[in-house]
N, CA, C and O atoms as a Tinker XYZ file with bonds, in Angstrom:
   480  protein
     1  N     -5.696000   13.094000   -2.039000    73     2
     2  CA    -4.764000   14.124000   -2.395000    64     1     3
     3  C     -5.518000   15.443000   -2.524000    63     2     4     5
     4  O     -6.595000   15.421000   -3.120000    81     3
     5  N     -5.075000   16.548000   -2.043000    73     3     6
     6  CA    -5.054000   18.248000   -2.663000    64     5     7
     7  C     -4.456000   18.457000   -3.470000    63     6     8     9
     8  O     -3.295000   18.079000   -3.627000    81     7
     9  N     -5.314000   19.334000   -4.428000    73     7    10
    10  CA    -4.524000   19.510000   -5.834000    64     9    11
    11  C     -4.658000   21.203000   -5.842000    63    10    12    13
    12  O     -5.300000   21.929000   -5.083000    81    11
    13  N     -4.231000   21.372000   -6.417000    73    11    14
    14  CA    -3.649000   23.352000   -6.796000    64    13    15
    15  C     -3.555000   23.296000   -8.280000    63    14    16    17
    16  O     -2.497000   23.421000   -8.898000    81    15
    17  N     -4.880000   23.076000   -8.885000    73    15    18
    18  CA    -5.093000   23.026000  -10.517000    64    17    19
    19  C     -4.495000   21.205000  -10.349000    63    18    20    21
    20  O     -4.936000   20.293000   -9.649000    81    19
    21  N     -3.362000   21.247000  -11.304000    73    19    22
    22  CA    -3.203000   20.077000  -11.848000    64    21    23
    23  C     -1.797000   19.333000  -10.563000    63    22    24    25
    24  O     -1.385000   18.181000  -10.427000    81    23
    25  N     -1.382000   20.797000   -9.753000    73    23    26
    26  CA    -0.024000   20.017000   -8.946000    64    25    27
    27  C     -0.760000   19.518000   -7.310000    63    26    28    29
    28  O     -1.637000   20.001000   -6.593000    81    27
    29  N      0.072000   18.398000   -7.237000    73    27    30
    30  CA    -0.810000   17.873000   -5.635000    64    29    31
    31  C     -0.283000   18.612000   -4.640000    63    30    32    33
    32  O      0.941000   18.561000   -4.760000    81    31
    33  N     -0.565000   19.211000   -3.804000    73    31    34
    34  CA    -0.390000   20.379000   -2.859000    64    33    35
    35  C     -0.341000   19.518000   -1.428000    63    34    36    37
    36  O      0.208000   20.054000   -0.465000    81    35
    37  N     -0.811000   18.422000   -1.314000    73    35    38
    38  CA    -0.646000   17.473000   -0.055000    64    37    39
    39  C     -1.782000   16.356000   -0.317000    63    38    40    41
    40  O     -2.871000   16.387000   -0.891000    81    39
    41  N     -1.123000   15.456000    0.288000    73    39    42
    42  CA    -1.947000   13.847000    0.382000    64    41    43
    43  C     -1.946000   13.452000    1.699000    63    42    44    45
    44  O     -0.962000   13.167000    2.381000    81    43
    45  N     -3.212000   13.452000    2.046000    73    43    46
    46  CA    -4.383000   12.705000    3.215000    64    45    47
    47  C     -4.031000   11.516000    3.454000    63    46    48    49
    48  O     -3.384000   10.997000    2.544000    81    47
    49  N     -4.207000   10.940000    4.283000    73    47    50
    50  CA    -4.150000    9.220000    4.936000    64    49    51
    51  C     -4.780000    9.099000    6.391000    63    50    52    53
    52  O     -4.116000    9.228000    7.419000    81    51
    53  N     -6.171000    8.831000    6.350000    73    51    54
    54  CA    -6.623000    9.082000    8.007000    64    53    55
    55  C     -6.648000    8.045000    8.264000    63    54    56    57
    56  O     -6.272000    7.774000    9.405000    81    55
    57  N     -7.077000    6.954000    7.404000    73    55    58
    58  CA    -7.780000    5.822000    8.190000    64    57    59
    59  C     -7.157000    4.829000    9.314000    63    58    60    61
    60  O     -7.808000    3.985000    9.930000    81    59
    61  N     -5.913000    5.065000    9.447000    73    59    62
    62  CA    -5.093000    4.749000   10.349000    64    61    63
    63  C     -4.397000    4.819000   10.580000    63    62    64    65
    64  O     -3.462000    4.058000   10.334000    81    63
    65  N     -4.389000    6.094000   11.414000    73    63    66
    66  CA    -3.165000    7.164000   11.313000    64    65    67
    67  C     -3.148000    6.911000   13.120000    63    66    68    69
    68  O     -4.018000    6.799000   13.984000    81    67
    69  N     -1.328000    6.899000   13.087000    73    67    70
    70  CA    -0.534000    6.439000   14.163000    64    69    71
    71  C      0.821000    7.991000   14.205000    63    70    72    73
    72  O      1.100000    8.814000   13.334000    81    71
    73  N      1.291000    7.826000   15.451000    73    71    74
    74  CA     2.104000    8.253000   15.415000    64    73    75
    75  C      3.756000    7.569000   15.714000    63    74    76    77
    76  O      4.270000    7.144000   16.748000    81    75
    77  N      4.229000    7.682000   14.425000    73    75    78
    78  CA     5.103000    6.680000   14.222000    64    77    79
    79  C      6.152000    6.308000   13.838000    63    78    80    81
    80  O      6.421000    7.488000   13.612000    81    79
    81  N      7.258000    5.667000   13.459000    73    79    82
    82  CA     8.057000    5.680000   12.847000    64    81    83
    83  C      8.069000    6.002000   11.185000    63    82    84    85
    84  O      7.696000    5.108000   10.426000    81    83
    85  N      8.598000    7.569000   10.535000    73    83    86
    86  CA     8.267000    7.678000    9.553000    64    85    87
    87  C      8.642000    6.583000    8.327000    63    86    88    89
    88  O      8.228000    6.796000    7.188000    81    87
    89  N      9.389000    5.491000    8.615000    73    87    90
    90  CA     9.444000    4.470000    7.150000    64    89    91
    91  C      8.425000    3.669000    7.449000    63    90    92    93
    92  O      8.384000    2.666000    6.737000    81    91
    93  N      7.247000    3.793000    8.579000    73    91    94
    94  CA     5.774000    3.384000    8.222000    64    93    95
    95  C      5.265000    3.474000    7.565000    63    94    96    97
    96  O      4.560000    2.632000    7.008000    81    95
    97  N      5.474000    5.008000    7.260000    73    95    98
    98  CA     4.401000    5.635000    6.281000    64    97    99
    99  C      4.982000    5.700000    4.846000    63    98   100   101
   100  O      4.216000    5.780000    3.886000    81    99
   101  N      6.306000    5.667000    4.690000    73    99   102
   102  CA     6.837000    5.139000    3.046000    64   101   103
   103  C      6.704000    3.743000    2.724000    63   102   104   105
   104  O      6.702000    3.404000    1.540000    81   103
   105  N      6.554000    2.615000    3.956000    73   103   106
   106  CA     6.076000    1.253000    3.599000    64   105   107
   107  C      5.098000    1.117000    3.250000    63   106   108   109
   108  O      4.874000    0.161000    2.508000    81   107
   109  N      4.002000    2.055000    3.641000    73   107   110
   110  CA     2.428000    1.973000    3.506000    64   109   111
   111  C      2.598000    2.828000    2.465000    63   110   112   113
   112  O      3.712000    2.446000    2.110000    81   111
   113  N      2.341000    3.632000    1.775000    73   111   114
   114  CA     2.781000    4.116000    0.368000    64   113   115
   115  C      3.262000    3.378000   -0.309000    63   114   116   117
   116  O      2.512000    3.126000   -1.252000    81   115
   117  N      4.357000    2.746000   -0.354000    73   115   118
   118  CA     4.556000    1.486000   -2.047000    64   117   119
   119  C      3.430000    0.529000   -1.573000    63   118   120   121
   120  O      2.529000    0.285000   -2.375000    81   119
   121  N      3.402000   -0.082000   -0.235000    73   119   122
   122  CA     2.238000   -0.860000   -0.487000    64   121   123
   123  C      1.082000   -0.894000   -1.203000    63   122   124   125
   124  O      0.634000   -1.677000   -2.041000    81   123
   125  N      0.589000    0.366000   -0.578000    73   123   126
   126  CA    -0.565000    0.882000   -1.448000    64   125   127
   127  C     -0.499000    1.377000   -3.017000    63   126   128   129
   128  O     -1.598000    1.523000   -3.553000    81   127
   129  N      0.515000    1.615000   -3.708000    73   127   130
   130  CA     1.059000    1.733000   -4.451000    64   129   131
   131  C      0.954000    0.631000   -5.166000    63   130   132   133
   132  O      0.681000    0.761000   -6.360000    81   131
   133  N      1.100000   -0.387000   -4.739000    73   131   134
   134  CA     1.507000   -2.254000   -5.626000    64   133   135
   135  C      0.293000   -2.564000   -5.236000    63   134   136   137
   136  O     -0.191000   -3.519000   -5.844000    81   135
   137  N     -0.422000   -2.039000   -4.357000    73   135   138
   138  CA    -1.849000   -3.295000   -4.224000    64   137   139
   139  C     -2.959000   -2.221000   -5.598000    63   138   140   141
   140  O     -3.802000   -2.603000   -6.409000    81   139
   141  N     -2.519000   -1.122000   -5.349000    73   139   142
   142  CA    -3.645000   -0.383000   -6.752000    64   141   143
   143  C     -3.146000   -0.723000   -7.932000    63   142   144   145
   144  O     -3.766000   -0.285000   -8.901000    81   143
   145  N     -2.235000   -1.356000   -8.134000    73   143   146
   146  CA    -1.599000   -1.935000   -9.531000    64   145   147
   147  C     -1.489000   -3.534000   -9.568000    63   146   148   149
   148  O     -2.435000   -4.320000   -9.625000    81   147
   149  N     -0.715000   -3.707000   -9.541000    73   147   150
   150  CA     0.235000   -5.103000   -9.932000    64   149   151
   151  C     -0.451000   -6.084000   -8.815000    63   150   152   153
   152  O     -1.016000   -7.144000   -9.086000    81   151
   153  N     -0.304000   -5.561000   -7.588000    73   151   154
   154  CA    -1.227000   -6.455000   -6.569000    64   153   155
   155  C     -2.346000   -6.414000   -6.652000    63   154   156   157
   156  O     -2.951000   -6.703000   -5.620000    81   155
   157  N     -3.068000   -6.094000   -7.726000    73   155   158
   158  CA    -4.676000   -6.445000   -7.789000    64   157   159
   159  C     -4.519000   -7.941000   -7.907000    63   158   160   161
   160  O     -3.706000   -8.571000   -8.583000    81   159
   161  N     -5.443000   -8.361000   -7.130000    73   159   162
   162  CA    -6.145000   -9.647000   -7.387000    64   161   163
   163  C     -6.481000  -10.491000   -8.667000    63   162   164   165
   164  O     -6.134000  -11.628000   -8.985000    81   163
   165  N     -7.317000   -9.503000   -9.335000    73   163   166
   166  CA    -8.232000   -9.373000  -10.605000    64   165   167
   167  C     -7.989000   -8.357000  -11.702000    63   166   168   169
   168  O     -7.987000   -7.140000  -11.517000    81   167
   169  N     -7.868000   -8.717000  -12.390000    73   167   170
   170  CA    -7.043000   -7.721000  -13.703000    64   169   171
   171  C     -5.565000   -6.905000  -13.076000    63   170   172   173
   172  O     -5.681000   -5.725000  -12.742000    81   171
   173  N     -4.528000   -7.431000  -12.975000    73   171   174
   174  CA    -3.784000   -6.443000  -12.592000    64   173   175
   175  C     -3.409000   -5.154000  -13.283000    63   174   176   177
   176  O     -3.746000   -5.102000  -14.466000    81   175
   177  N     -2.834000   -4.191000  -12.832000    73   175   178
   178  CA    -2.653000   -3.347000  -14.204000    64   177   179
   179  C     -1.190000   -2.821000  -13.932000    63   178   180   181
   180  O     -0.675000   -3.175000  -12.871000    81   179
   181  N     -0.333000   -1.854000  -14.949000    73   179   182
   182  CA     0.732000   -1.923000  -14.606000    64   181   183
   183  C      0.986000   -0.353000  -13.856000    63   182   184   185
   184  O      0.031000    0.390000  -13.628000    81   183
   185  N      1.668000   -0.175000  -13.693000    73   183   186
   186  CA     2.373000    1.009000  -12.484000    64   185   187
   187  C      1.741000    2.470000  -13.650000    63   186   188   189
   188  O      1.666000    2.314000  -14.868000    81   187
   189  N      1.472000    3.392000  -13.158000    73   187   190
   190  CA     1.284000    4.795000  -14.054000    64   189   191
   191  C      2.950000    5.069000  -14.329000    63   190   192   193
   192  O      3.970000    5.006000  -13.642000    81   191
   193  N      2.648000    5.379000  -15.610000    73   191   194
   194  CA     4.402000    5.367000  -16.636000    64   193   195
   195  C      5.146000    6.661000  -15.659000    63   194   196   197
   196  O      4.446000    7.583000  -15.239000    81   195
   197  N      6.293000    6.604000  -15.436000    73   195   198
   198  CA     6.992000    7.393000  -14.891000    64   197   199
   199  C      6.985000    7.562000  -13.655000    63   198   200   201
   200  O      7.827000    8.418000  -13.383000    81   199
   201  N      6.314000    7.077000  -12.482000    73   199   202
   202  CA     6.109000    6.748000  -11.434000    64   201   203
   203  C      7.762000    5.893000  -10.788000    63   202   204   205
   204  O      8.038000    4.767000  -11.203000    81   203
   205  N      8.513000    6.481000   -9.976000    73   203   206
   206  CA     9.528000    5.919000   -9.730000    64   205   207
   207  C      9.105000    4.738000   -9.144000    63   206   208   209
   208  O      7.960000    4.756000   -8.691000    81   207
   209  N      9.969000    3.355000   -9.003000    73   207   210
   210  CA     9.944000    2.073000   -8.583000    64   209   211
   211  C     10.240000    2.074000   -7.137000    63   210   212   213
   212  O     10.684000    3.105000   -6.632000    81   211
   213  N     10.002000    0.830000   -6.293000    73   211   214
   214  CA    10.247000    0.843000   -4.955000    64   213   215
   215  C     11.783000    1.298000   -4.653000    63   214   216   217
   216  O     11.988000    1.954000   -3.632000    81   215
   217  N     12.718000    1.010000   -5.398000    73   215   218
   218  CA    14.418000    1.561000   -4.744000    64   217   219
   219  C     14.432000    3.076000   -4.858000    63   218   220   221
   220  O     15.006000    3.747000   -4.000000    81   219
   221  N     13.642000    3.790000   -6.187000    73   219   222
   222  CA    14.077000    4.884000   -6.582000    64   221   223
   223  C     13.158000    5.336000   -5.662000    63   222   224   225
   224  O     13.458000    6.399000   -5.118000    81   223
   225  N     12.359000    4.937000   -5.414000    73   223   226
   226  CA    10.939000    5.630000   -4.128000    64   225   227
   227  C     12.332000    6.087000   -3.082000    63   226   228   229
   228  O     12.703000    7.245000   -2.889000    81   227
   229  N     12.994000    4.754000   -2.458000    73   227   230
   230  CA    13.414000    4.788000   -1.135000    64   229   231
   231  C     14.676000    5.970000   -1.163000    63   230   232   233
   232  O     14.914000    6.919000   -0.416000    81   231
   233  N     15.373000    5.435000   -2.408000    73   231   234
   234  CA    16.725000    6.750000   -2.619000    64   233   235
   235  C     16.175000    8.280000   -2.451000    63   234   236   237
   236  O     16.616000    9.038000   -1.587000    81   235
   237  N     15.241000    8.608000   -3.309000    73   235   238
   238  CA    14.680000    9.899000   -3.442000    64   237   239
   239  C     14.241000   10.071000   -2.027000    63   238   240   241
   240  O     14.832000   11.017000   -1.508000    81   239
   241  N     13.310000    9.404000   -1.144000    73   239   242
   242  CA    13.202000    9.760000   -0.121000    64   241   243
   243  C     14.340000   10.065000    1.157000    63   242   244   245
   244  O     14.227000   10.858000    2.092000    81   243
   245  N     15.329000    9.247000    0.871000    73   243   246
   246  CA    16.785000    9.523000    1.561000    64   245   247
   247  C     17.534000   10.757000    1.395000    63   246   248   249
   248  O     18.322000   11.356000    2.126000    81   247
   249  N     17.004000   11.003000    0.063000    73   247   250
   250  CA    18.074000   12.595000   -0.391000    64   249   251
   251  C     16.782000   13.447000    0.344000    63   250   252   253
   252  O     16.989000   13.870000    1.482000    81   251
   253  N     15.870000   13.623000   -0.093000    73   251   254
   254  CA    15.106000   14.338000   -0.063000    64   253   255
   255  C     14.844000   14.872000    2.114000    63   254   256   257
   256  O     14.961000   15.982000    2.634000    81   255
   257  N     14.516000   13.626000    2.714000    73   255   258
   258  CA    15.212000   13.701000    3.891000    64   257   259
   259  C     16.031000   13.993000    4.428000    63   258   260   261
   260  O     15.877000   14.822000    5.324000    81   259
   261  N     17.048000   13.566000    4.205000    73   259   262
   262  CA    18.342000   13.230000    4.486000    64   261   263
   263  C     18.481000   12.308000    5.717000    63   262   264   265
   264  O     19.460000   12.427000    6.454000    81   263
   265  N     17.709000   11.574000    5.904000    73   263   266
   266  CA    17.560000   10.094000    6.582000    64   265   267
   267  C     17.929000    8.772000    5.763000    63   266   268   269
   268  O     17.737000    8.824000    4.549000    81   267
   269  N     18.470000    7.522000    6.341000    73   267   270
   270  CA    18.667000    6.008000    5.671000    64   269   271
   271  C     17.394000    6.051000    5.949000    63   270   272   273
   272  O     16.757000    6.727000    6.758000    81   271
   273  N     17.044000    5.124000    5.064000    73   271   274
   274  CA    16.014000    4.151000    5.640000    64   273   275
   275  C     16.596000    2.865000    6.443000    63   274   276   277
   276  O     17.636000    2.251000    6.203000    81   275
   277  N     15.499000    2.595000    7.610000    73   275   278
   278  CA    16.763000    1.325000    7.703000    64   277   279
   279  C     15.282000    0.419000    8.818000    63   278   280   281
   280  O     14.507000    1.075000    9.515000    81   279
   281  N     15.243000   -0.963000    8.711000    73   279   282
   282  CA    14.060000   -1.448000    9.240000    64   281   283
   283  C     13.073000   -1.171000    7.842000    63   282   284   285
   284  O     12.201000   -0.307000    7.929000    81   283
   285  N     13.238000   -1.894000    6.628000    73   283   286
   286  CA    11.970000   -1.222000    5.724000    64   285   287
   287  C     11.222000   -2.489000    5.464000    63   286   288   289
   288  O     10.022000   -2.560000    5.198000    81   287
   289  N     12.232000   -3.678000    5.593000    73   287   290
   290  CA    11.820000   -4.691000    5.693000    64   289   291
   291  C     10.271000   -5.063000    6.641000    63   290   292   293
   292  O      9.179000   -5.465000    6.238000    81   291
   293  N     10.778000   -4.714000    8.075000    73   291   294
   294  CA     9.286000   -5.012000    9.280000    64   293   295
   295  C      8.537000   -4.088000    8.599000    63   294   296   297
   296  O      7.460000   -4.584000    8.269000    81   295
   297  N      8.703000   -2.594000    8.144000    73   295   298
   298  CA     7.670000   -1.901000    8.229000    64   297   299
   299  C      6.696000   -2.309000    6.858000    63   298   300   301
   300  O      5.619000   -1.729000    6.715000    81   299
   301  N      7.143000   -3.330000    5.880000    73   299   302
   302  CA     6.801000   -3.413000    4.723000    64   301   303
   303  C      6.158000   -4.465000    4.919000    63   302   304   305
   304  O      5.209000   -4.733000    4.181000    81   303
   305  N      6.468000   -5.169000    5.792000    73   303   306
   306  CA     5.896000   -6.770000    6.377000    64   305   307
   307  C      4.131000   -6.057000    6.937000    63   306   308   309
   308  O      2.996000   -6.482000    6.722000    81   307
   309  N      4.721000   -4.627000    7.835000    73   307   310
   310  CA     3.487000   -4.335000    8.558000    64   309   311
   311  C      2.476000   -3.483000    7.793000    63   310   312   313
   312  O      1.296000   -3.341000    8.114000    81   311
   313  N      3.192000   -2.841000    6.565000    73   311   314
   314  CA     1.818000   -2.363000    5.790000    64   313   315
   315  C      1.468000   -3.263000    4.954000    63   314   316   317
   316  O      0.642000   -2.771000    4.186000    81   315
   317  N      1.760000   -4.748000    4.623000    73   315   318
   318  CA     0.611000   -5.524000    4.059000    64   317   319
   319  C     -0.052000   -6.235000    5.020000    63   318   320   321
   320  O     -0.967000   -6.928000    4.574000    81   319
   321  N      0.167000   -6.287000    6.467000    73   319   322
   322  CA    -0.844000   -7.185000    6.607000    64   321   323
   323  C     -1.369000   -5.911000    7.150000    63   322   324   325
   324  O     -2.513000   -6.203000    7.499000    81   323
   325  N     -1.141000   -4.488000    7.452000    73   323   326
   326  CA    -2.311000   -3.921000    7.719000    64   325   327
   327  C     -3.238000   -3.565000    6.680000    63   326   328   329
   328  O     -4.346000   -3.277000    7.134000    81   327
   329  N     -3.129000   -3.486000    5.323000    73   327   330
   330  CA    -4.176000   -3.754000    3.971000    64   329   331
   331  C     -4.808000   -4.921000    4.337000    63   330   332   333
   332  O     -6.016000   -4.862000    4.571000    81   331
   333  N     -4.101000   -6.193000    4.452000    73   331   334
   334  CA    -4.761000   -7.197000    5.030000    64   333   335
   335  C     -5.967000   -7.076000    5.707000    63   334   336   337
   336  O     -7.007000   -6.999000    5.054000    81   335
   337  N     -5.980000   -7.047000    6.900000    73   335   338
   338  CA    -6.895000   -6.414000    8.032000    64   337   339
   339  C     -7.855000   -5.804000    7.381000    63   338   340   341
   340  O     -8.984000   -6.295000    7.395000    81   339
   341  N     -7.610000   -4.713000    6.743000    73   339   342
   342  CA    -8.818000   -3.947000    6.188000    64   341   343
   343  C     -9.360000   -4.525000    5.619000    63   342   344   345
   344  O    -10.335000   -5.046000    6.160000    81   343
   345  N     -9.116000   -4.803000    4.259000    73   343   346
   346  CA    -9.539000   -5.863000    3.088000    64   345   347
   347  C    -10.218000   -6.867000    3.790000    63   346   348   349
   348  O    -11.370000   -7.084000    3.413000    81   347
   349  N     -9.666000   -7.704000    4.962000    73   347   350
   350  CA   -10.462000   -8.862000    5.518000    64   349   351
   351  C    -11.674000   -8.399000    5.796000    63   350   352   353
   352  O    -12.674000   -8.789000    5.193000    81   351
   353  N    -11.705000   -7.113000    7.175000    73   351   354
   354  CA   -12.837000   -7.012000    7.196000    64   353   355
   355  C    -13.883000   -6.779000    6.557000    63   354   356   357
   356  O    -14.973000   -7.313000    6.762000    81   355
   357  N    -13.544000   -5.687000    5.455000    73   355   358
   358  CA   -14.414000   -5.764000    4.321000    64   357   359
   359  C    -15.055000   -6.675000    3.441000    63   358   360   361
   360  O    -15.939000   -6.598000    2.587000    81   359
   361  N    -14.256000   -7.654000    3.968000    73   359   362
   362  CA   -15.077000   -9.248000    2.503000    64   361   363
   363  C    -15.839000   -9.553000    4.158000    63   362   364   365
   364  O    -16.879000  -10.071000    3.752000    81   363
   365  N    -15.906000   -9.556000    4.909000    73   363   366
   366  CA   -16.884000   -9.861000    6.030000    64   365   367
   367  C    -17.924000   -8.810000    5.954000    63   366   368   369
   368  O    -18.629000   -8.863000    6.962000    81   367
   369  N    -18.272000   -7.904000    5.160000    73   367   370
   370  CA   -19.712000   -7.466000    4.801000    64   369   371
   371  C    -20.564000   -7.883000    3.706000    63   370   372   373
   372  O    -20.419000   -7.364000    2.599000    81   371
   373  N    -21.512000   -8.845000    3.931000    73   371   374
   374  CA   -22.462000   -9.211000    2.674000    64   373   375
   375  C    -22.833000   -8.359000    1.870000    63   374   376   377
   376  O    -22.807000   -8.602000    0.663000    81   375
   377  N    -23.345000   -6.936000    2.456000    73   375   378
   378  CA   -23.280000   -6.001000    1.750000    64   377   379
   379  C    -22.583000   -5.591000    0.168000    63   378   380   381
   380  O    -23.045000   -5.628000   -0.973000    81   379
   381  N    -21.448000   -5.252000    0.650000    73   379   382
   382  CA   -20.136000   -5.327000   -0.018000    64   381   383
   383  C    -20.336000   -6.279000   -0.986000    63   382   384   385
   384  O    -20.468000   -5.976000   -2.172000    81   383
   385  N    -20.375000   -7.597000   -0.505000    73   383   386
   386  CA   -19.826000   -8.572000   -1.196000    64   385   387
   387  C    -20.626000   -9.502000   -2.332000    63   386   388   389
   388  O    -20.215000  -10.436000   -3.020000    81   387
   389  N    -22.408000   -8.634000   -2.218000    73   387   390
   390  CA   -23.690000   -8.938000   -2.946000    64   389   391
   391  C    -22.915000   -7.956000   -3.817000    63   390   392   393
   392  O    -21.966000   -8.343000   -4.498000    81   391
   393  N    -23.368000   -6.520000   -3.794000    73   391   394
   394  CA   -22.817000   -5.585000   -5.012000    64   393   395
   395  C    -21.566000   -5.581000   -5.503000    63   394   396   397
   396  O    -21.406000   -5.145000   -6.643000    81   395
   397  N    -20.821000   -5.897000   -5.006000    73   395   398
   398  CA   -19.512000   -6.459000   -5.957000    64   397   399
   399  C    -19.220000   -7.318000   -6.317000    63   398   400   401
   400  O    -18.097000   -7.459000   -6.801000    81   399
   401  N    -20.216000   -8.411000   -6.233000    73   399   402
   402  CA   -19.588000   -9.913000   -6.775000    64   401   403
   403  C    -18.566000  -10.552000   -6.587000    63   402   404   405
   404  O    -18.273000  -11.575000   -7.206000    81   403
   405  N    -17.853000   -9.993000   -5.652000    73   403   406
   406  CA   -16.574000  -10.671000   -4.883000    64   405   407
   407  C    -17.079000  -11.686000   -3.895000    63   406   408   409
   408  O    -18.045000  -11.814000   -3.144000    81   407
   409  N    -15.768000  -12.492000   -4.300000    73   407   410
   410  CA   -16.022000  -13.405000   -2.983000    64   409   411
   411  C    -15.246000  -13.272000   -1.948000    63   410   412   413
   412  O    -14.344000  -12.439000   -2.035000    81   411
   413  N    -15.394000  -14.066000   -0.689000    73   411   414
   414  CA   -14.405000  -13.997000    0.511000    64   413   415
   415  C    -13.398000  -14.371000   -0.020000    63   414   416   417
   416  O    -13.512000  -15.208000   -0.915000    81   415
   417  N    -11.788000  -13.774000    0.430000    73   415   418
   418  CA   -10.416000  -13.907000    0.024000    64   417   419
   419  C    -10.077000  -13.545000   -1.097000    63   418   420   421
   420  O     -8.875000  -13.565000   -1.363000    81   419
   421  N    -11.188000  -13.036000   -2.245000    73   419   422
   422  CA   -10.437000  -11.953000   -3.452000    64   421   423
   423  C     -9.245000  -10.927000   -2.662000    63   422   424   425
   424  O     -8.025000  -10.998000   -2.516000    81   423
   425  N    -10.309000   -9.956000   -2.251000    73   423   426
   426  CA    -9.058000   -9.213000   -2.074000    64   425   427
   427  C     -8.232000   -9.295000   -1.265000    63   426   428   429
   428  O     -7.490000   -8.313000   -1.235000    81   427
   429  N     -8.021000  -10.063000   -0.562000    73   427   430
   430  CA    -6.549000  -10.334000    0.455000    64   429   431
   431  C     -5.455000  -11.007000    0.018000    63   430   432   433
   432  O     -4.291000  -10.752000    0.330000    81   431
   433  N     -5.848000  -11.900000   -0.734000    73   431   434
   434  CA    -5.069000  -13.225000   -1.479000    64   433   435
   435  C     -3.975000  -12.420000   -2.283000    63   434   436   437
   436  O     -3.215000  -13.258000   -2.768000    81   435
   437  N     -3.585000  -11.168000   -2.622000    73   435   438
   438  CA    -2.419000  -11.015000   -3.180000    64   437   439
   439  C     -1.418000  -10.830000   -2.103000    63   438   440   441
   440  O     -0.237000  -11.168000   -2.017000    81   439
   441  N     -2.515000   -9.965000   -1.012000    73   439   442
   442  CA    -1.438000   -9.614000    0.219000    64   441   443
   443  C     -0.843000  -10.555000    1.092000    63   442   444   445
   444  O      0.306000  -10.464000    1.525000    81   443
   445  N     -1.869000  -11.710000    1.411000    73   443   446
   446  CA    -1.084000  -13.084000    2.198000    64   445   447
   447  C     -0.025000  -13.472000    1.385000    63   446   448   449
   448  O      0.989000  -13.754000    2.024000    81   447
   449  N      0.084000  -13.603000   -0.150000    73   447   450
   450  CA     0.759000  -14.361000   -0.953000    64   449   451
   451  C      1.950000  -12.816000   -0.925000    63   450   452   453
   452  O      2.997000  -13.214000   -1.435000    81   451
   453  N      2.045000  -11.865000   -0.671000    73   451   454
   454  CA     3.375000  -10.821000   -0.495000    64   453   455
   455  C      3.700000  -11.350000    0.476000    63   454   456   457
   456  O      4.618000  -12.166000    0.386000    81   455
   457  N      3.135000  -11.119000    1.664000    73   455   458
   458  CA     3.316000  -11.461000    3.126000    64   457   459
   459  C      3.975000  -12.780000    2.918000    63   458   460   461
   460  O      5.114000  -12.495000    3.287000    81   459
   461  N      4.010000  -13.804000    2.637000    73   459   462
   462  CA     4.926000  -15.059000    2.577000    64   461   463
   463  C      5.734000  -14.827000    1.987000    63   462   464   465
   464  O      6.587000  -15.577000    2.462000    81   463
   465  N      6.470000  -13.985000    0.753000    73   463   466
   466  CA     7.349000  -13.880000    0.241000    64   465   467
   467  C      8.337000  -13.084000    1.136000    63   466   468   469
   468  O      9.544000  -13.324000    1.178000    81   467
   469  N      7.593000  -11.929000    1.982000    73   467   470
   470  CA     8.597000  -11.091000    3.037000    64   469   471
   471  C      8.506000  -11.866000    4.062000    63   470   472   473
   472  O      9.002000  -10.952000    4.721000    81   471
   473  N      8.402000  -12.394000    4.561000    73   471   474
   474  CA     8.662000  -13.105000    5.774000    64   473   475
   475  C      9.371000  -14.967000    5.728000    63   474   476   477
   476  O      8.915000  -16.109000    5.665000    81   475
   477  N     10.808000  -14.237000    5.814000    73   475   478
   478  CA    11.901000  -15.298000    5.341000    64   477   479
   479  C     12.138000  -16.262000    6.303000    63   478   480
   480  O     12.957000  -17.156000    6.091000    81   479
């Protein structure tokens, strides 16, 4: 994020940046959103207080647009297993995985276990 003192002025996302259907990028946002909280692996923690929830995310973004969302389902399917992916490769560096004391499948194991719950 860019900040302007204390207000965020714009938020960054390179690492895999597509050009795309924009409820990609609001799927990948709560994702990322639930995997820095509640989808931790290891200590979960709870949401920062006042932070709207996934419906009020999607409404506000509808007014605020003035687009439905519609397909949030696939795109929500496709930003956990693309955390997936990342996360995998990352427990495939010893590196990594000496200084953090993690083992292989810490950090993915919340996202396979979402990923089975969305995929009905």
């Amino acid at each position: 994020m860019i900040f302007d003192g204390l207000n965020v002025i714009a938020a960054l996302d390179w690492e895999m940046a597509v050009i795309g259907d924009p409820i990609a990028d609001l799927a990948w946002y709560l994702h990322v959103d639930w995997a820095s909280s509640e989808g931790r692996p290891t200590a979960p923690t709870p949401r920062l207080s006042g932070l709207p929830g996934k419906k009020e995310t999607i409404a506000k973004y509808e007014v605020l647009t003035g687009r439905k969302v519609s397909n949030f389902d696939y795109y929500d399917v496709l930003a956990a297993y693309r955390l997936a992916v990342i996360y995998t490769r990352i427990e495939q560096d010893e590196t990594y995985l000496n200084r953090s004391g993690n083992s292989k499948g810490l950090l993915t194991t919340t996202h396979f276990e979402k990923l089975k719950g969305l995929i009905r």
